[in-house]
N, CA, C and O of each residue as an XYZ file, in Angstrom:
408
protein
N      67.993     75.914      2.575
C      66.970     75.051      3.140
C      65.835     74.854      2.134
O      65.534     75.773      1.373
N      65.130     73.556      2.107
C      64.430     73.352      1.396
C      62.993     73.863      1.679
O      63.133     74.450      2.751
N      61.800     73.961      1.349
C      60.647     74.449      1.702
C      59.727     73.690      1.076
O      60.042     72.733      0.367
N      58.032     74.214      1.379
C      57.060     73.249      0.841
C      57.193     73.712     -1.213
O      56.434     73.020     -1.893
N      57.431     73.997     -1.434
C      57.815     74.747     -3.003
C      58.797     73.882     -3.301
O      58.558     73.608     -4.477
N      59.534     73.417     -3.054
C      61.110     72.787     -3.090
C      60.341     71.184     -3.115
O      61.087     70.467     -3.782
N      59.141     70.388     -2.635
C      58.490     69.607     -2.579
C      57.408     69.300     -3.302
O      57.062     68.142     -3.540
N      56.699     70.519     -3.766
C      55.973     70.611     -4.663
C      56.434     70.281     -6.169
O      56.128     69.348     -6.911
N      57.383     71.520     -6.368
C      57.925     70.411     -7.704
C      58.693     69.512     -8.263
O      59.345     69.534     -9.307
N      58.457     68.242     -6.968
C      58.811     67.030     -7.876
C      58.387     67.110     -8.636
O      57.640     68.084     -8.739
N      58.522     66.034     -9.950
C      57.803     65.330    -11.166
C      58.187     63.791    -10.379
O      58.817     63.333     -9.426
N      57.528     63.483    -11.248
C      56.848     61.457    -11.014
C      58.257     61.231    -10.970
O      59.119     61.816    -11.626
N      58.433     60.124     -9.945
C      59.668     59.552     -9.636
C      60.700     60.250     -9.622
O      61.726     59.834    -10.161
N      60.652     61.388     -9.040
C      61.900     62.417     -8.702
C      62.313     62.308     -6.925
O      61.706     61.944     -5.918
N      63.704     62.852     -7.228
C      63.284     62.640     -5.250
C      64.955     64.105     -5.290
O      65.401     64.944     -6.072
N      65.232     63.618     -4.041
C      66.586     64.466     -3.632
C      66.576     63.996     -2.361
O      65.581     63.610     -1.747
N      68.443     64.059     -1.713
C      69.070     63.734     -0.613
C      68.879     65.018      0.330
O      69.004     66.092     -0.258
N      68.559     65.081      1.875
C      69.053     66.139      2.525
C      69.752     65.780      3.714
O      69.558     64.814      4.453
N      70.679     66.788      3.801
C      71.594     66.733      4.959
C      71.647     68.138      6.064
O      72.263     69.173      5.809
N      70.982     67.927      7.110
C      70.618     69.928      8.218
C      69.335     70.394      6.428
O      69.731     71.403      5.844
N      68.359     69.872      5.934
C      68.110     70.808      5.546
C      68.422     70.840      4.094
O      67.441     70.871      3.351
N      69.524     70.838      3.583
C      70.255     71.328      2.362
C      70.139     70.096      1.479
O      70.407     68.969      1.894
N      69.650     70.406      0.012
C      69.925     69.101     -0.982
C      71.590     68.748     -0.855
O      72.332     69.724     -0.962
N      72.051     67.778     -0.695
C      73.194     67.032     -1.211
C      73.601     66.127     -1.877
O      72.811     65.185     -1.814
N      74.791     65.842     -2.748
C      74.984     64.878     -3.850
C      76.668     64.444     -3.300
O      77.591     65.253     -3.203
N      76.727     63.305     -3.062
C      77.790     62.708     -2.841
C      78.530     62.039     -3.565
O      77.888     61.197     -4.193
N      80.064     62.028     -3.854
C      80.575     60.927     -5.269
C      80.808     59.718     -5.129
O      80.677     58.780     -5.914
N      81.189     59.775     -4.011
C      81.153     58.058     -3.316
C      80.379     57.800     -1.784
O      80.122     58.740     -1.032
N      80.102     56.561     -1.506
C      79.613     55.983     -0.472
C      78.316     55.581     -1.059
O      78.150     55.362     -2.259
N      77.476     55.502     -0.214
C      76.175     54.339     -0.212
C      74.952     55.577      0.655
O      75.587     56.456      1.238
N      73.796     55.691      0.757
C      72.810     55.880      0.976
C      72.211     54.672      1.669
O      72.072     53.552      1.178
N      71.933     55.004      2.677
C      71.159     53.935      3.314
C      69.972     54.357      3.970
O      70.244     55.253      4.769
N      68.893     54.101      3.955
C      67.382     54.460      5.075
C      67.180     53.460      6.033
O      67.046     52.249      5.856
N      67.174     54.354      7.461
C      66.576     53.383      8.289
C      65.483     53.191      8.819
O      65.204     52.309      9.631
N      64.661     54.180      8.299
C      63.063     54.361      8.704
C      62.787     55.322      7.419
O      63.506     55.926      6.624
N      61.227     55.145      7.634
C      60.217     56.025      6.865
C      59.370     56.041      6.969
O      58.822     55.183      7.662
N      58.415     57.391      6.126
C      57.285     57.376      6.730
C      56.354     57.973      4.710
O      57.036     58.295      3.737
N      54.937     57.925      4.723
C      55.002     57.947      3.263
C      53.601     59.453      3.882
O      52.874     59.375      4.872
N      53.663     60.418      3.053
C      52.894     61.269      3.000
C      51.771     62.101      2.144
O      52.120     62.273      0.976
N      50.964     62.450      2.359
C      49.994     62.864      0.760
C      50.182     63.953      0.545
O      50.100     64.195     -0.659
N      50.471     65.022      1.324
C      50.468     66.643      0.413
C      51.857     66.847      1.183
O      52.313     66.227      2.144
N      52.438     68.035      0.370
C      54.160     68.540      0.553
C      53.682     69.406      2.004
O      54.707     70.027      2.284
N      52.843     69.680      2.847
C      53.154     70.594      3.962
C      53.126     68.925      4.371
O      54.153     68.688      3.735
N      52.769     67.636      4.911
C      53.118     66.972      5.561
C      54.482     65.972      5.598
O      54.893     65.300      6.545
N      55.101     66.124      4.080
C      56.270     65.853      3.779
C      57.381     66.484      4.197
O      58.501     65.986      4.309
N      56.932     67.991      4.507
C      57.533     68.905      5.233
C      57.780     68.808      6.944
O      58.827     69.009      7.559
N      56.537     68.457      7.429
C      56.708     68.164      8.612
C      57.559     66.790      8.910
O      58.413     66.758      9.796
N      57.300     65.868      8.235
C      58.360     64.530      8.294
C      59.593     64.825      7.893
O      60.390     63.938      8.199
N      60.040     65.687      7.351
C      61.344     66.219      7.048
C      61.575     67.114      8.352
O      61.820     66.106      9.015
N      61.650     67.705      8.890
C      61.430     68.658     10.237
C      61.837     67.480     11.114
O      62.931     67.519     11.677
N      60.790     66.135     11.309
C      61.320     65.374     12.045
C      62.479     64.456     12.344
O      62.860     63.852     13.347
N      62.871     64.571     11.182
C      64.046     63.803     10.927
C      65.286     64.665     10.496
O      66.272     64.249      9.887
N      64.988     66.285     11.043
C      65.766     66.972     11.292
C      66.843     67.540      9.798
O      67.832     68.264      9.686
N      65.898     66.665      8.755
C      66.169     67.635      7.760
C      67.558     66.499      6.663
O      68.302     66.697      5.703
N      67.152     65.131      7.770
C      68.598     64.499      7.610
C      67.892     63.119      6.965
O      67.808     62.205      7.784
N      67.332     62.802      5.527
C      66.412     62.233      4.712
C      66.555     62.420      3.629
O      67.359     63.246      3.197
N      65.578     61.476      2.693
C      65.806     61.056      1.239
C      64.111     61.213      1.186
O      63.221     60.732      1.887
N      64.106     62.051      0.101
C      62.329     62.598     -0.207
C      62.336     61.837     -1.785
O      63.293     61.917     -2.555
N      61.179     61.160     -2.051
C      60.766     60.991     -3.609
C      59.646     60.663     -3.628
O      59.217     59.916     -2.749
N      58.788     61.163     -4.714
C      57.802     61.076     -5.536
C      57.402     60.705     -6.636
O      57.957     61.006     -7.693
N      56.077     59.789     -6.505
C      55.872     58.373     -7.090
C      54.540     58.113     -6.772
O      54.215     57.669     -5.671
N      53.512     58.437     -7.931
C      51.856     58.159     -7.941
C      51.494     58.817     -6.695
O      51.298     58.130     -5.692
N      51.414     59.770     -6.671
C      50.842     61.034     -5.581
C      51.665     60.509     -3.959
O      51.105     60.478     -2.863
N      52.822     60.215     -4.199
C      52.716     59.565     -2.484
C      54.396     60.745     -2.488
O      55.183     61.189     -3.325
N      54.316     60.765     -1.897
C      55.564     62.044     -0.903
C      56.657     60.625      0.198
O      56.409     60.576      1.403
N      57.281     60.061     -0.140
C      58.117     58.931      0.836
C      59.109     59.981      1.317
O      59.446     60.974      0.674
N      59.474     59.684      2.361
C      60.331     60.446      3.167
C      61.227     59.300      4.070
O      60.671     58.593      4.911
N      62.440     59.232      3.828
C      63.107     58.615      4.214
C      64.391     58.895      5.532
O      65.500     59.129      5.053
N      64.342     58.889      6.731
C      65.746     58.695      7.632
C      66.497     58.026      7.094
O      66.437     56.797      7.079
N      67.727     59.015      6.307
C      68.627     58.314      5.829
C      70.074     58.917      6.361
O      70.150     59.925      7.063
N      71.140     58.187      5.942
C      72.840     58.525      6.016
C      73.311     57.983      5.181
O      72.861     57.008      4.579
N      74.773     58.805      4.936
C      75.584     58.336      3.955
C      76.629     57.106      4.686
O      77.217     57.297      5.751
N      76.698     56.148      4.082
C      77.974     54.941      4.712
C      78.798     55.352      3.568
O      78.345     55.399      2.424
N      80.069     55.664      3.891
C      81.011     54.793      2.961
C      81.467     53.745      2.435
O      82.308     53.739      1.535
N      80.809     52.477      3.092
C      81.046     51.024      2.073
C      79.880     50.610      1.757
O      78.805     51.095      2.108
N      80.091     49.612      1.019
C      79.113     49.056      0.176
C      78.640     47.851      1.185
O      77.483     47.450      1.305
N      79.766     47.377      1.865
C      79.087     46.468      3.164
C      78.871     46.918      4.314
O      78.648     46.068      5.177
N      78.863     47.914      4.598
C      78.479     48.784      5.670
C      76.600     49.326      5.787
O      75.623     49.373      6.534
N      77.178     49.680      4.229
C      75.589     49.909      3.652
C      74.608     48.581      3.651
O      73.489     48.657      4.158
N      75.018     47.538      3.139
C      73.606     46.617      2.858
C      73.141     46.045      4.196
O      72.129     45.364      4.362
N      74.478     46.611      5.603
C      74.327     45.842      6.349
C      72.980     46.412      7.153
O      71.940     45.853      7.502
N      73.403     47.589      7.270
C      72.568     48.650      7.867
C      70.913     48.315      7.254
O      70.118     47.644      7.912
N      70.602     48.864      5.996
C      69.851     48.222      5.548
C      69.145     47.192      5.051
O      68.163     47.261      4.311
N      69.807     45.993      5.589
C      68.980     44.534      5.693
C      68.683     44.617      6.969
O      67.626     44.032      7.204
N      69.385     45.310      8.310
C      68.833     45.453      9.742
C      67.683     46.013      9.209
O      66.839     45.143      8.996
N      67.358     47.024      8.939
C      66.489     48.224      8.624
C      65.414     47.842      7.848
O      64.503     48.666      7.767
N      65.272     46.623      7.160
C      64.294     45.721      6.161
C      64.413     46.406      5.109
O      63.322     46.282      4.551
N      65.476     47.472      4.086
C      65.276     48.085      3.380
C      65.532     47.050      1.758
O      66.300     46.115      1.529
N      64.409     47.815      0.803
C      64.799     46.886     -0.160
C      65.924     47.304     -1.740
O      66.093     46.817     -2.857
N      66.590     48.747     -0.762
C      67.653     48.685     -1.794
C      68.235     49.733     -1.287
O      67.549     50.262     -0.412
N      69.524     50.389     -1.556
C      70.555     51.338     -1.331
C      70.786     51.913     -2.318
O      70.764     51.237     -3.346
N      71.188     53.782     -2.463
C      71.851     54.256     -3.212
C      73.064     54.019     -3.507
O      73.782     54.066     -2.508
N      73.567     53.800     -4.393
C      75.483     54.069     -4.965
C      75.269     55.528     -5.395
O      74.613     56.112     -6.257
N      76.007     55.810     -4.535
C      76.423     57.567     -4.961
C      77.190     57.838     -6.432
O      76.868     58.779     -7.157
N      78.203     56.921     -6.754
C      79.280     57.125     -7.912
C      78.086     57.379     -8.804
O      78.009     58.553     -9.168
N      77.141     56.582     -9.244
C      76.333     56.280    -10.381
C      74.987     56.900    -10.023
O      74.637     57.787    -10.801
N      74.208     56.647     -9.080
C      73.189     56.990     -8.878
C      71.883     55.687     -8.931
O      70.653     55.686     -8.887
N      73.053     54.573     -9.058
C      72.377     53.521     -9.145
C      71.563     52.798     -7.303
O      71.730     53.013     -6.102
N      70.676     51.886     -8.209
C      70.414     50.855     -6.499
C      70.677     50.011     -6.311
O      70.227     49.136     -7.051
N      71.613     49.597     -5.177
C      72.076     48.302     -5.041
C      71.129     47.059     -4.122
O      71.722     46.903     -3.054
N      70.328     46.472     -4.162
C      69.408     45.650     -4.045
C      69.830     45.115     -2.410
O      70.301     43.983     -2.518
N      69.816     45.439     -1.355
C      69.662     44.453     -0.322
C      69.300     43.137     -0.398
O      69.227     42.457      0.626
């Protein structure tokens, strides 16, 4: 399980996937967010992680803590679909680590 320490040291534009809790890295499928919420210090990034049950995409970027409700899709049209419902303005590709642009 991750903790406020585990949040603290991002560096600038770092982030990580969680799934119950646990960092995870997937080789295929898509990342998708369907909500979020953006936070200023790691105990409240913590609590938005808690709320979303641990099942989110955290990154850090000019002091801001984003916390993302996310899941893994397995397609690539499954994914943009979800996230153009969701107003999102891009998706993970797991293979690469790339973003695929909604």
């Amino acid at each position: 399980m991750i903790n406020v320490r585990s949040i603290k040291n991002l560096k600038e534009d770092d982030g990580m996937t969680l799934k119950n809790g646990k960092r995870v890295k997937f080789k295929t499928g898509y990342q998708v967010a369907t909500e979020g919420i953006e936070c200023k210090t790691p105990e409240e990034a913590m609590k938005a992680i808690k709320e979303y049950n641990g099942n989110c995409g955290v990154w850090f970027s000019k002091g801001i803590y984003y916390i993302d409700k996310s899941h893994r899709e397995p397609t690539k049209t499954k994914a943009l679909r979800v996230g153009r419902d969701c107003q999102q303005i891009s998706i993970l590709k797991w293979a690469d680590m790339s973003l695929v642009y909604c």
